[in-house]
N, C-alpha and C positions, 0 to 999 in steps of 0.2 A: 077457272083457268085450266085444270086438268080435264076439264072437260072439252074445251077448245083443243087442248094438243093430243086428246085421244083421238079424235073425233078426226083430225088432221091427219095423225097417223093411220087412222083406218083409210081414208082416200088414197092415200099413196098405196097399202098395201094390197090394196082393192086394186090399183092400177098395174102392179107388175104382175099379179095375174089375170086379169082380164084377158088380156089379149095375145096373141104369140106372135107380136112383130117385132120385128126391133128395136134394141131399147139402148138407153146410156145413164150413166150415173157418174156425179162428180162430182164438181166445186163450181163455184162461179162468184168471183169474188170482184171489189169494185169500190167506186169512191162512194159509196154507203154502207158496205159490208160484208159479210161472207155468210154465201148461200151452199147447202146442198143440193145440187140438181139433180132432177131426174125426167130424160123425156122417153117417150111410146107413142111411135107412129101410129098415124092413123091413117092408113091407107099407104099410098105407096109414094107419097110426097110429104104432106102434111105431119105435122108431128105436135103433138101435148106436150106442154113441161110445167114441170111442179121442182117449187123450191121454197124448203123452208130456212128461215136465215137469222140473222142478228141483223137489227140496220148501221148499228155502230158496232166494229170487230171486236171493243174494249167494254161495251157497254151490255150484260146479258140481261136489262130490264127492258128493255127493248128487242119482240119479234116480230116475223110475216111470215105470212103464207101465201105466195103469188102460184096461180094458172092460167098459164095460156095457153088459147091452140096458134101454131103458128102454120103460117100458110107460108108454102114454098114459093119464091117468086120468078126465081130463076136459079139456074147451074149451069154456070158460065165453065167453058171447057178454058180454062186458064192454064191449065198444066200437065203433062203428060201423065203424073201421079197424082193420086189422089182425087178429092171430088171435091168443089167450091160450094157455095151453096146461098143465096142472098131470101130474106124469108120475113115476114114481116105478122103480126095477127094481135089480136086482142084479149083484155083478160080481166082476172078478178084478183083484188087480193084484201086477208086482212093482215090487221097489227095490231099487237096490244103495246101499250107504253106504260111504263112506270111511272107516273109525275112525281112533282116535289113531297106534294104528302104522304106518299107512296099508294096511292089509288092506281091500283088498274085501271087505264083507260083502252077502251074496245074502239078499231076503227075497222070502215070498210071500203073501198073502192075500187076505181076501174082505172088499167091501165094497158097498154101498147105495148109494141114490143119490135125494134126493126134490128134487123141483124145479120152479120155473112159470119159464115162458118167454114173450116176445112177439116174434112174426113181423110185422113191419110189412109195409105194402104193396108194397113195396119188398121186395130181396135181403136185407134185414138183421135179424140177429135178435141181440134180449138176454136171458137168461136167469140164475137165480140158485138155485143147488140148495145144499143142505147133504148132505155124501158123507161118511158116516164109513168107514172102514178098521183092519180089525185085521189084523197080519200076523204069521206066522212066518217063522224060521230064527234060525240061528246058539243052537240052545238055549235061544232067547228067545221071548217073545211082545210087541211091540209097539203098542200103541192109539194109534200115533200119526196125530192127525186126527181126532179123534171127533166134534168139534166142526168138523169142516171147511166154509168156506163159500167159493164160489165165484161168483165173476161171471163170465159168459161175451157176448162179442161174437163173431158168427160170419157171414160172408158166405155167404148159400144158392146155389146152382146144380143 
């Protein structure tokens, strides 16, 4: 188990220096849980995001670790401020889960990610994606999230 959240935290902090483009950090929370986000453009549209999270707010025997790249789809000039943003891509993610007998259970899967965001003039951005996930392990196959909807607040730099 600490090896899983070492091994996590070095990808993240492998990612805020990799690259010198713009970046954001924040929360992104939702009817599964609260996440830390964090994305890094890649390129001059597209953008990474990594979030590691709780899937229940109250429950900390339950994590994930979701990445996606997301692909810009469009930026709709909707407003005289600020910059819209409609953006949609694919990803991985895992989970571990606590069961009843208190076993670790490891899971792994693949999931989407569709979503508009607004960049104010300002550092600050809001965003609202629906990310569903299907994942295996443990013998299983799990849809949990299908329906997943997310708000995210995130400070740019």
């Amino acid at each position: 188990m600490k090896r899983i959240l070492l091994a996590l935290a070095a990808v993240v902090a492998f990612s805020f220096v990799a690259v010198a483009q713009p970046r954001a950090v924040g929360l992104r929370a939702g009817n599964y849980g609260v996440d830390v986000s964090y994305e890094n453009y890649a390129g001059e549209f597209d953008f990474l995001e990594f979030e590691l999270g709780l899937d229940d707010a109250f429950n900390t025997n339950a994590f994930h670790f979701d990445g996606v790249y997301n692909i810009m789809i469009a930026q709709p000039d909707w407003s005289a401020y600020g910059q819209w943003g409609i953006y949609a891509g694919p990803g991985a993610s895992v989970a571990v889960w606590t069961n009843e007998k208190d076993e670790n259970l490891v899971y792994a899967g693949l999931l989407g990610n569709v979503g508009l965001e607004y960049i104010f003039d300002f550092p600050l951005q809001f965003s609202l994606s629906l990310r569903p996930r299907l994942m295996f392990g443990d013998g299983k196959v799990r849809r949990n999230g299908l329906l997943t909807l997310g708000l995210g607040v995130r400070y740019m730099f």
